[in-house]
N, C-alpha and C positions, 0 to 999 in steps of 0.2 A: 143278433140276439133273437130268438125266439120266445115268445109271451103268449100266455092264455089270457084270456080276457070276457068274463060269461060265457067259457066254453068256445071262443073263436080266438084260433088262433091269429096272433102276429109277427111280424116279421119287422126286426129293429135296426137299421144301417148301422154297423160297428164302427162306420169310420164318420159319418155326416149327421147321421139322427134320424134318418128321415122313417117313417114308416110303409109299411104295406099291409093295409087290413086286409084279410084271406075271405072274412065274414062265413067261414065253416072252422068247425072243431076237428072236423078228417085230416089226419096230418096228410095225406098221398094228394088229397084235393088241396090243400095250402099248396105244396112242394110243387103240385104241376102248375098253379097261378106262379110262383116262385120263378119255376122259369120260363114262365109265357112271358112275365116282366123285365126278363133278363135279369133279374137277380143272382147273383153267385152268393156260393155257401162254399165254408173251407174249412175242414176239421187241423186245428192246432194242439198239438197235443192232448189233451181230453178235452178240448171245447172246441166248440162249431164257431166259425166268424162267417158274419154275415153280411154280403156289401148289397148297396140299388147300386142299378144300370150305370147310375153317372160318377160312381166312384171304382168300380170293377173289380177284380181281386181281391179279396181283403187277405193282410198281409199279417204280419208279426205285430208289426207299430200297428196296426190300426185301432184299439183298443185305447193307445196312449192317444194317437190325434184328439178322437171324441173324448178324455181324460182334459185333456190340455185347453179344449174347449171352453168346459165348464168351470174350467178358474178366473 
């Protein structure tokens, strides 16, 4: 997931939680921290899934893991 936040963007692990503050509102300067982090980004039908390093690909289910989390 991607998040504004006082004009800085964030960046939200769709599968674990975890974050990545960018600490700029440039989206091109977010996207290149993005994947200096190794972060992947994967568009699923109109929405972007977002994974950190230590979960990799986000998937179809990934939405539902962090879903199934928080019950």
């Amino acid at each position: 997931m991607l998040d504004r936040q006082r004009g800085k963007i964030i960046f939200e692990c769709d599968v674990c939680g975890d974050t990545l503050d960018t600490e700029t509102g440039d989206f091109n300067e977010a996207r290149a921290l993005l994947e200096r982090e190794e972060w992947k980004a994967r568009k699923m039908g109109s929405d972007w899934l977002h994974s950190c390093s230590k979960c990799g690909v986000p998937s179809e289910r990934a939405p539902l893991a962090k879903a199934s989390r928080l019950l």
